[in-house]
Structure formats: structure tokens, C-alpha cells
N, CA, C and O atoms as a DFTB+ gen file, in Angstrom:
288 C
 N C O
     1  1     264.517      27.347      86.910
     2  2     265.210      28.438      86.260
     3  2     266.664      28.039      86.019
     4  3     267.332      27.823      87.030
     5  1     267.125      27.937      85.086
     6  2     268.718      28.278      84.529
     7  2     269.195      29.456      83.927
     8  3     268.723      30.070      82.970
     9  1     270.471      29.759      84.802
    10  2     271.030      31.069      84.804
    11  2     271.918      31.167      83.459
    12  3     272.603      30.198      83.135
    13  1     271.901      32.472      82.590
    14  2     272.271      32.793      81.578
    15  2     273.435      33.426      82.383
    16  3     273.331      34.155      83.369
    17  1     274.830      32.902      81.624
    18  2     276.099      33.390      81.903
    19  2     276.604      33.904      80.719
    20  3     276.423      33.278      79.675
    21  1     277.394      35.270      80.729
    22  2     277.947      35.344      79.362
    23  2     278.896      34.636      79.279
    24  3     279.533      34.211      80.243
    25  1     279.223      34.314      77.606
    26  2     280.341      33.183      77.280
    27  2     279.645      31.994      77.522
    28  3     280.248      31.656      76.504
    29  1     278.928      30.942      77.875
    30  2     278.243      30.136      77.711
    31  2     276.891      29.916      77.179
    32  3     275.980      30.727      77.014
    33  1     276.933      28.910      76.991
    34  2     275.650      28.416      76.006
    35  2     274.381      28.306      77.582
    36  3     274.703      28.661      78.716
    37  1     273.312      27.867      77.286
    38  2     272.366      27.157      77.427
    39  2     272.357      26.316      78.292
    40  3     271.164      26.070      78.469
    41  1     272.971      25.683      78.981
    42  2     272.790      24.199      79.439
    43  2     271.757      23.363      78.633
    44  3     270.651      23.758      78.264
    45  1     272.247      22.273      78.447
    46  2     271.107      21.448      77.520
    47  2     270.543      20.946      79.266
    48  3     271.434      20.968      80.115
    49  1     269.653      20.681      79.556
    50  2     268.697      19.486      80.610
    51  2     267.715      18.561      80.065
    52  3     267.000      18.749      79.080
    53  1     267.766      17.502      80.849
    54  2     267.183      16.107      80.816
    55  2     265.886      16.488      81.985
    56  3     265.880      17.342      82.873
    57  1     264.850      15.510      81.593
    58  2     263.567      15.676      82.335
    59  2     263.160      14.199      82.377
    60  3     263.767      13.390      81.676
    61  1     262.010      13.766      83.287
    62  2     261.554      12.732      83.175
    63  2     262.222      11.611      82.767
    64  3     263.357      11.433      83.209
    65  1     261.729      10.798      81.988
    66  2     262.069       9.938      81.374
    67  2     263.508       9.320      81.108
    68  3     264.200       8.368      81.469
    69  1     263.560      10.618      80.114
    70  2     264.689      10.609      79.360
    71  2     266.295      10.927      80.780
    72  3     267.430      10.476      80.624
    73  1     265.919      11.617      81.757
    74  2     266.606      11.511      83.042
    75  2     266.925      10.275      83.647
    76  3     268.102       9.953      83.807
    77  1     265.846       9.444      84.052
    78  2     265.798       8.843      84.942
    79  2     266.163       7.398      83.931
    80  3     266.418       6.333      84.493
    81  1     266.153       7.513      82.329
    82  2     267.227       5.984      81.835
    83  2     268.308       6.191      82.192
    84  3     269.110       5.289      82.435
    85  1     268.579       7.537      82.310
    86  2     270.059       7.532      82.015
    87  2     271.080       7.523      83.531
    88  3     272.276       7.807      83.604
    89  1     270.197       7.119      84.592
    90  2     270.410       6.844      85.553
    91  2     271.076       5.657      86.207
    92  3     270.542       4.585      85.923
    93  1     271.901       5.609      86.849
    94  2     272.286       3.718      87.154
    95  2     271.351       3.070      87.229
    96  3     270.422       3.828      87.509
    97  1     270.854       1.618      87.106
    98  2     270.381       0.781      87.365
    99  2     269.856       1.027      89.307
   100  3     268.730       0.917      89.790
   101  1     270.997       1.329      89.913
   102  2     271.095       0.594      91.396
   103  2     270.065       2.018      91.833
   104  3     269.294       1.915      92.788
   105  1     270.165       3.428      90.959
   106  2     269.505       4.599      91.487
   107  2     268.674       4.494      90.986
   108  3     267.880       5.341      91.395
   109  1     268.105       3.688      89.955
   110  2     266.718       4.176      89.588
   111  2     266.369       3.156      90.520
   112  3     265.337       3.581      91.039
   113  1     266.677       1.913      91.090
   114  2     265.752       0.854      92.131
   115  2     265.716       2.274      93.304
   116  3     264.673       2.854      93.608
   117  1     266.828       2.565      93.736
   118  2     266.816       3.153      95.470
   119  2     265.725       4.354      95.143
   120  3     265.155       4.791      96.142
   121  1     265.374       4.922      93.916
   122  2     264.287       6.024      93.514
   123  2     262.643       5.435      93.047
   124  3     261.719       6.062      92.528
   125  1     262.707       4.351      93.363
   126  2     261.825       3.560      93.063
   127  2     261.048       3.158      93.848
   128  3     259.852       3.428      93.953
   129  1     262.195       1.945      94.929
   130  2     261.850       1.021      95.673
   131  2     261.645      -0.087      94.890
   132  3     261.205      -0.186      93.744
   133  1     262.195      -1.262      96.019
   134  2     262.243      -2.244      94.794
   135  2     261.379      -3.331      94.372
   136  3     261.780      -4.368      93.842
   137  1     260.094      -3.022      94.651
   138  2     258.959      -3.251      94.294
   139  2     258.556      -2.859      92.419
   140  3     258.597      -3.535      91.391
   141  1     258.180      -1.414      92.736
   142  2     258.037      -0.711      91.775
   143  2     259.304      -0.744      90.434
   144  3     258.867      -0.547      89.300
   145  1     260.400      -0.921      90.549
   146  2     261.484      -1.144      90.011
   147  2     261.500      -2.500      89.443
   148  3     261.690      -2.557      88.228
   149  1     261.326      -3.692      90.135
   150  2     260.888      -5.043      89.663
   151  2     260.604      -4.781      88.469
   152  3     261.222      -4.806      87.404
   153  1     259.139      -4.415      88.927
   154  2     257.539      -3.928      87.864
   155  2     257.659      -3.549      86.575
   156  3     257.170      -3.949      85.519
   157  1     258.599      -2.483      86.957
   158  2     258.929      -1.352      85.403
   159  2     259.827      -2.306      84.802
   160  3     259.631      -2.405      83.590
   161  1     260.767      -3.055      85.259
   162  2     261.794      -3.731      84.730
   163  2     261.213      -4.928      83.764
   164  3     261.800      -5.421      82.801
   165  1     260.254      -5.179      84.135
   166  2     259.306      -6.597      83.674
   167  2     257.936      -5.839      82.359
   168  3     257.084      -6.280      81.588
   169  1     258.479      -4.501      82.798
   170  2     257.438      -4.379      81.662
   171  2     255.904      -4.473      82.132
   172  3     254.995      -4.793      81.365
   173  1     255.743      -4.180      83.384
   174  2     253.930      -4.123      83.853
   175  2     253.369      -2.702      83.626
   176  3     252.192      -2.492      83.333
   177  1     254.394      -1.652      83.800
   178  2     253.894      -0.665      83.442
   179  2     254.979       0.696      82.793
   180  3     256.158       0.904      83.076
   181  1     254.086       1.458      81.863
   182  2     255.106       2.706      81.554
   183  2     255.722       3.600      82.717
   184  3     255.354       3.592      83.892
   185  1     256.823       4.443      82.106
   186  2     257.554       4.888      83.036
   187  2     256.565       6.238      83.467
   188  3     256.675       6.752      84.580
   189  1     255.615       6.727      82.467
   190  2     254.573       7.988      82.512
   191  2     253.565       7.394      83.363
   192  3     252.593       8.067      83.706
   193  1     253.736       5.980      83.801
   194  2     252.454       5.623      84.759
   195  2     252.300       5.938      85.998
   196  3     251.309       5.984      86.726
   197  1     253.926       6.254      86.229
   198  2     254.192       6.634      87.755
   199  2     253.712       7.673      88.405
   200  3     253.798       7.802      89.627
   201  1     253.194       8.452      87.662
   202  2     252.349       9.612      88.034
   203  2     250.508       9.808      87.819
   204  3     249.883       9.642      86.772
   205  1     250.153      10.064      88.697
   206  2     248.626      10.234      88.537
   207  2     247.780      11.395      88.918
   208  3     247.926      11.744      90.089
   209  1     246.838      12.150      88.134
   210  2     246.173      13.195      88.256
   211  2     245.031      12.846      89.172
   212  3     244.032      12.462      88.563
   213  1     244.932      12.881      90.427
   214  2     243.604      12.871      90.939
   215  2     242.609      14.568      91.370
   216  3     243.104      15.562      91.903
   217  1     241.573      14.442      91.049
   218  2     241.011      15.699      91.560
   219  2     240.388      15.778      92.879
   220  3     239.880      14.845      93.500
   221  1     240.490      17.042      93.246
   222  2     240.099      17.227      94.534
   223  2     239.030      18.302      94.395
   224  3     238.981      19.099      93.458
   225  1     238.109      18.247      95.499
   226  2     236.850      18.975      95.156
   227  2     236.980      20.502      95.252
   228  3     236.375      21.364      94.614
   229  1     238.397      20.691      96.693
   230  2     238.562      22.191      96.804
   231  2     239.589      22.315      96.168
   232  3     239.397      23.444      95.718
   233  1     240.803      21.928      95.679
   234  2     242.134      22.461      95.401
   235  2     242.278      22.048      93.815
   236  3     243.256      22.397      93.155
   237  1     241.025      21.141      93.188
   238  2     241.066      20.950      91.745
   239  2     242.273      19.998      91.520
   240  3     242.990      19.787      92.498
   241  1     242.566      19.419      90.380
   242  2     243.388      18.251      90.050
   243  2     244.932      18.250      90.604
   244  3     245.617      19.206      90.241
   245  1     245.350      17.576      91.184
   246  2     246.422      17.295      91.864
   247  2     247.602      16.219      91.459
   248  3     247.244      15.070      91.201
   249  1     248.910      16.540      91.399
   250  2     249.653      15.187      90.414
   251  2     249.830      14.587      92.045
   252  3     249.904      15.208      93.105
   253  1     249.869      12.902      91.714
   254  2     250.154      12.268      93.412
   255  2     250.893      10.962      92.501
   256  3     250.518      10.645      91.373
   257  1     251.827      10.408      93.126
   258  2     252.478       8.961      93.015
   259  2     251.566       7.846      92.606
   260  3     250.721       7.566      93.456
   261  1     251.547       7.311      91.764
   262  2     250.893       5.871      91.706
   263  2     251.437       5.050      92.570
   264  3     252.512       4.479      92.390
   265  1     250.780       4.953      93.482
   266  2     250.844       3.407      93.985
   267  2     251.040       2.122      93.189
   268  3     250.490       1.787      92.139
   269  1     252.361       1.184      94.254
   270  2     252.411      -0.267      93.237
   271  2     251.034      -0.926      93.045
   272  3     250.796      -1.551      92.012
   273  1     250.391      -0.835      93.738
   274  2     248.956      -1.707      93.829
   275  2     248.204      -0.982      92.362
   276  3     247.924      -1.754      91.445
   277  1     248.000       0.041      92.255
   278  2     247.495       0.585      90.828
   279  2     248.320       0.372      89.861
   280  3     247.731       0.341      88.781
   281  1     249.883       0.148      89.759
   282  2     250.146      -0.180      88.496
   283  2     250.057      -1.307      87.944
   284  3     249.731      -1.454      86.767
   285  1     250.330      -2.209      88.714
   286  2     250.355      -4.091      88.334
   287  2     248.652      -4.541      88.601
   288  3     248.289      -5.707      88.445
């Protein structure tokens, strides 16, 4: 949620992606680990890979971290 103030606009916000380029170098490794950071840097995998839908039988599809071992 973002709070509507009078006299101001909107806040523009950044998500995903488009967040996390615009991030230092040194924070996107320490948000990474520098495994996974290597990886992305080399081009093994997209930055949308980092996330994965697995389903579960009682709680139905679930977003969970990709593991380095599943992306490379």
C-alpha cells in the first residue's frame, strides 16, 4: 500500500527486475550470494528464473527460491 498525501503525486515504484538493476553491483551479490550472482552475471540464467512455482497437494501452488543447482 502507498499512502495518498494531499499536495503530492503518486510515488512512482520500482519492482523486480527493474529494482534490483538499479541496485549496486556489491547489493545485488550480498542479495544473491555469490554463487548465484556469478551465474546471473555470466548469463546462465534470467533474472525471472530466480523464482519458482512449485505445487503442493494441500496449500496449492507456492512461489519458493530457485536453487543455484536448478539454475545452472
Amino acid at each position: 500500500m502507498v499512502p495518498v498525501v494531499p499536495g503530492f503525486g503518486i510515488p512512482k515504484r520500482r519492482f523486480g527486475k527493474e529494482y534490483f538493476e538499479r541496485l549496486s553491483p556489491a547489493t545485488q551479490a550480498e542479495m544473491l550470494g555469490p554463487g548465484k550472482y556469478d551465474a546471473w552475471k555470466r548469463g546462465q540464467f534470467d533474472f525471472e528464473d530466480l523464482a519458482s512455482i512449485k505445487p503442493h497437494r494441500v496449500w496449492g501452488p507456492n512461489v519458493q527460491v530457485t536453487p543455484l543447482k536448478a539454475l545452472v
